[in-house]
KEVEX-276921 format. One record per residue (C-alpha): residue in three letters; x, y, z. Coordinates in nm, 3 decimals. Last residue first. Layout:
// KEVEX-276921
<'ala',<X,Y,Z>>
...
//
This chain:
// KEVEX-276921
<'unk',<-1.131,0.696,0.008>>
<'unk',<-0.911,0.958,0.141>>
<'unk',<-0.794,1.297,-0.039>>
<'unk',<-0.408,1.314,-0.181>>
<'unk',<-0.382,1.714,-0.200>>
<'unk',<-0.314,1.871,-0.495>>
<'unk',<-0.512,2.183,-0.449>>
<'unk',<-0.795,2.075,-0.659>>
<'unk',<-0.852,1.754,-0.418>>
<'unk',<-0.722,1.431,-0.527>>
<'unk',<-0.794,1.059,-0.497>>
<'unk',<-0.550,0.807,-0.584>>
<'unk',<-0.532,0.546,-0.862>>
<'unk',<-0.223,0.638,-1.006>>
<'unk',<-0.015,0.869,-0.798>>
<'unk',<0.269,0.637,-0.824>>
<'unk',<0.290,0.629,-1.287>>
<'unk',<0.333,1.028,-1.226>>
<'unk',<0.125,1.312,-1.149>>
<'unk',<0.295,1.698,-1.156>>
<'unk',<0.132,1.774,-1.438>>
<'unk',<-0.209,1.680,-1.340>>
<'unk',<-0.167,1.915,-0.992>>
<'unk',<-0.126,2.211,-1.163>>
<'unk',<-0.416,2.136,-1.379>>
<'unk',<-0.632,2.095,-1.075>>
<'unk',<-0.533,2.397,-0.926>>
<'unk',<-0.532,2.640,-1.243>>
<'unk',<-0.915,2.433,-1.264>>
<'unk',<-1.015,2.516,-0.980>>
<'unk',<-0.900,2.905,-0.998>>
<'unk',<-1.028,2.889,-1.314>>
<'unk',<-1.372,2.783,-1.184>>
<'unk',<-1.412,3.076,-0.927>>
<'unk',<-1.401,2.951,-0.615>>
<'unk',<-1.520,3.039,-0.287>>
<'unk',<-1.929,2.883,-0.323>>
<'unk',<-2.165,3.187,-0.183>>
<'unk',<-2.398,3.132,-0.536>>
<'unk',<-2.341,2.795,-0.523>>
<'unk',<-2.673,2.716,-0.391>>
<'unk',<-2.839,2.555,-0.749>>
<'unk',<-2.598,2.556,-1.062>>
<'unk',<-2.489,2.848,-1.263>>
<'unk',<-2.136,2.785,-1.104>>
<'unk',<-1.927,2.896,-0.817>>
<'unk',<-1.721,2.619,-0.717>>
<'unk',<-1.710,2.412,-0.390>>
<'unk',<-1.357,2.220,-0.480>>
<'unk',<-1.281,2.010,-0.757>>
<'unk',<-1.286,1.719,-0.618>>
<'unk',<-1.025,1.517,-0.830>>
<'unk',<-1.004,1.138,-0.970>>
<'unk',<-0.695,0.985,-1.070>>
<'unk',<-0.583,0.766,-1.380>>
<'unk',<-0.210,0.791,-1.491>>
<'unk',<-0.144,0.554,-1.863>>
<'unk',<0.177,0.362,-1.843>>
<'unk',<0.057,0.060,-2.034>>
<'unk',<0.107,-0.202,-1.779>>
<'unk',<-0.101,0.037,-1.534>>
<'unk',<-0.413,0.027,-1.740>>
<'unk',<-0.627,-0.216,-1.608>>
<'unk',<-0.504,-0.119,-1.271>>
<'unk',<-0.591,0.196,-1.316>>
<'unk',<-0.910,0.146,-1.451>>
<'unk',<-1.025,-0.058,-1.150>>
<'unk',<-0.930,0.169,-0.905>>
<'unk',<-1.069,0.512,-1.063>>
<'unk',<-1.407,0.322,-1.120>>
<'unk',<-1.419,0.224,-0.781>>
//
């Protein structure tokens, strides 16, 4: 919800909000020791994705790969 309001609040002024999942990531955190990703090869995804955003994708819901994820 926070994603929603924000970008509407800040449409006007051309700013791009999204949220991503970032995938199951392998971390120092509890049961992701047999998580698939590394966290650069979230984050290469994610970035990839933020600089291909534009003032439509505002709003929306993202996985790391790019992909427009449902509400």
């Amino acid at each position: 919800m926070v994603t929603k309001m924000l970008s509407n609040e800040l449409r006007d002024q051309k700013i791009i909000v999204v949220s991503f999942h970032p995938g199951w990531v392998r971390t120092t955190m509890l049961y992701t020791d047999k998580a698939p990703l590394e966290p650069p090869e979230s984050i290469r995804g994610m970035i990839k994705t933020i600089e291909t955003l534009d003032l439509d994708s505002t709003g929306k819901f993202f996985d790391w790969k790019g992909n427009e994820m449902p509400w």
